[in-house]
Kinemage of the C-alpha trace (Angstrom):
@kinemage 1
@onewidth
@group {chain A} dominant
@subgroup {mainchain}
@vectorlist {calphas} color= white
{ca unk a 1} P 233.370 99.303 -8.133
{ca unk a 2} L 233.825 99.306 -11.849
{ca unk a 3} L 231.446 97.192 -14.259
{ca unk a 4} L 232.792 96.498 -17.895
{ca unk a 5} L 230.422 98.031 -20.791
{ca unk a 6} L 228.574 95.325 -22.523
{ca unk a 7} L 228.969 94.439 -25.637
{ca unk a 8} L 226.336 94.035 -28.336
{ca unk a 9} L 224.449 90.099 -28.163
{ca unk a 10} L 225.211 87.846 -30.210
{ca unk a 11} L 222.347 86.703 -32.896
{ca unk a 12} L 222.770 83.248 -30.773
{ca unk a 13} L 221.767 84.791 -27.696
{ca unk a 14} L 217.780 84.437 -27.624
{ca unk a 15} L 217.222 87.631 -26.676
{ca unk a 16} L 218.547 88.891 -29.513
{ca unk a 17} L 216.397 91.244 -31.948
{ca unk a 18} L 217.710 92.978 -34.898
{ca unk a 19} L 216.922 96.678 -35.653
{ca unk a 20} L 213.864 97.187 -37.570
{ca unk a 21} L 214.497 98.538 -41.268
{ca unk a 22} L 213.710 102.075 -42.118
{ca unk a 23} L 210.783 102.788 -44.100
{ca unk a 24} L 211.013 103.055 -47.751
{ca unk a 25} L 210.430 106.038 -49.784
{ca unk a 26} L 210.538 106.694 -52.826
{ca unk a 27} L 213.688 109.530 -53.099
{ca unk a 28} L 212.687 113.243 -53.275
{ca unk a 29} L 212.559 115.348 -56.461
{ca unk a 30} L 212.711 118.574 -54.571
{ca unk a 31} L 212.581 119.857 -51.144
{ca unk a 32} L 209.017 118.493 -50.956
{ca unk a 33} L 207.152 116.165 -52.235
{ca unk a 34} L 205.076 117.096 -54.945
{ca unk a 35} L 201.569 115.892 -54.229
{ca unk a 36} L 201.058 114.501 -51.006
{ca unk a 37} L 199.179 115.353 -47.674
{ca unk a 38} L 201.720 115.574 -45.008
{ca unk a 39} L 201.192 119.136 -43.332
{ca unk a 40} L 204.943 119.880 -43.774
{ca unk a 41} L 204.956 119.666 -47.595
{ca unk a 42} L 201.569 121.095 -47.991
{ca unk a 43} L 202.990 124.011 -45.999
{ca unk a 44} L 206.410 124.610 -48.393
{ca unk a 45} L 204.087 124.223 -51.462
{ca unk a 46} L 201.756 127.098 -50.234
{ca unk a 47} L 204.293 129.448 -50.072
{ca unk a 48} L 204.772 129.316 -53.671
{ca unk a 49} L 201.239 129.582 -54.489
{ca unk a 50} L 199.634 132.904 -55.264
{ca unk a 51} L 196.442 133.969 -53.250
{ca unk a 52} L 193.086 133.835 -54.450
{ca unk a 53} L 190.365 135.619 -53.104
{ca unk a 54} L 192.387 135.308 -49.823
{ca unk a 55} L 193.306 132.493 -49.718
{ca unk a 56} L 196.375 129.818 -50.516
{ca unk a 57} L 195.446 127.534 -53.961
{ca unk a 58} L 196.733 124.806 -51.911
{ca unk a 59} L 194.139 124.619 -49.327
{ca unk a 60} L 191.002 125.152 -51.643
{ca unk a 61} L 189.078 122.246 -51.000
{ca unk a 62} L 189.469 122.763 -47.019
{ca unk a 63} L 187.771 126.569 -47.685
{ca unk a 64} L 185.528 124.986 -50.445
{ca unk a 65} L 184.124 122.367 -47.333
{ca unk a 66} L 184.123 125.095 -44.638
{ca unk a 67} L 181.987 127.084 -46.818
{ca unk a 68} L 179.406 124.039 -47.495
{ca unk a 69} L 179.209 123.499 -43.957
{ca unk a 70} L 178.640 126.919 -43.488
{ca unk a 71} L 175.691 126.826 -46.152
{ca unk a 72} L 174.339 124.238 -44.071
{ca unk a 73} L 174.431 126.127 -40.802
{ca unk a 74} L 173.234 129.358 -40.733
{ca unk a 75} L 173.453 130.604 -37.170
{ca unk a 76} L 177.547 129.101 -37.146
{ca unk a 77} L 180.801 130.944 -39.024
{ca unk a 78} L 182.387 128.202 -40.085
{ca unk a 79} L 186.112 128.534 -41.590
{ca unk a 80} L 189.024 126.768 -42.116
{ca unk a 81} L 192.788 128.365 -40.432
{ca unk a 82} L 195.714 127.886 -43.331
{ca unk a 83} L 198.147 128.555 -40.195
{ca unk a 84} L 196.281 126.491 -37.508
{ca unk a 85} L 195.408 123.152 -40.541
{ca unk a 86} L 192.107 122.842 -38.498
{ca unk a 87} L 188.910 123.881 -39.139
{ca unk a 88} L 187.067 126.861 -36.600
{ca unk a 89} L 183.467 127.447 -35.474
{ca unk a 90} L 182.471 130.666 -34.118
{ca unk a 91} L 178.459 130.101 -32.181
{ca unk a 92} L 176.938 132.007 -29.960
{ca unk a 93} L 178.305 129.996 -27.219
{ca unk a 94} L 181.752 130.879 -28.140
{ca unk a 95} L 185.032 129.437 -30.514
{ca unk a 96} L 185.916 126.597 -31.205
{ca unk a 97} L 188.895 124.953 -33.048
{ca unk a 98} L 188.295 121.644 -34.779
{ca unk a 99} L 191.332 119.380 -35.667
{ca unk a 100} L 189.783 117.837 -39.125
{ca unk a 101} L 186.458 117.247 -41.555
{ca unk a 102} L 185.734 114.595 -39.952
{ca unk a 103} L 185.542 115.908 -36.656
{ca unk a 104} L 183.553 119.060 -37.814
{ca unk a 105} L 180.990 116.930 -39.614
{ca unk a 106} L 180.351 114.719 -35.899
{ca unk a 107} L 180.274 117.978 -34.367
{ca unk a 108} L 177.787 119.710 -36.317
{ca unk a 109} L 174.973 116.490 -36.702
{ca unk a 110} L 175.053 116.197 -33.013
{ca unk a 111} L 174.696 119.905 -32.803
{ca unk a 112} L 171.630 119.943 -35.096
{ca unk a 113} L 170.092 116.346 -33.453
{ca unk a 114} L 169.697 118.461 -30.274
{ca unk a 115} L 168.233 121.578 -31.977
């Protein structure tokens, strides 16, 4: 038993929906873009930077609020992992890898409610 291959509906038909449109970008200047936050292009533009004090230019203010929190909580290490993008937290208790700010910020107020 053979069945034919369909063809495509007509726009009469009325279960007929048209492909949604791509979104538009504006076009690239490089191989990255130059100054936005997707992890990709942050990635690329770190490898160009030079390292300071350890650490990529690129991801300063992520180090620059790890260290604040840090400040803030003296019995925690707090850092943040170029490779990983997340933030860490080493307690007694053990490690723990935190995806954003955000995140670490929740974390750490419910932390200090219960102490």
């Amino acid at each position: 038993m053979t069945h034919p291959i369909p063809g495509p509906r007509p726009a009469s038909d009325p279960l007929y929906r048209p492909r949604p449109g791509l979104p538009r970008r504006n076009p690239l200047v490089g191989p990255v873009c130059p100054r936005c936050a997707h992890p990709s292009c942050r990635r690329i533009r770190a490898e160009k930077l030079p390292i300071l004090g350890g650490h990529k230019a690129e991801y300063r203010d992520e180090h620059a609020f790890a260290a604040a929190v840090q400040a803030r909580n003296r019995h925690l290490i707090v850092w943040y992992g170029e490779r990983t993008g997340s933030y860490w937290v080493a307690s007694s208790t053990g490690l723990a890898e935190v995806p954003d700010a955000r995140t670490l910020e929740r974390l750490l107020s419910g932390v200090a409610a219960r102490c």
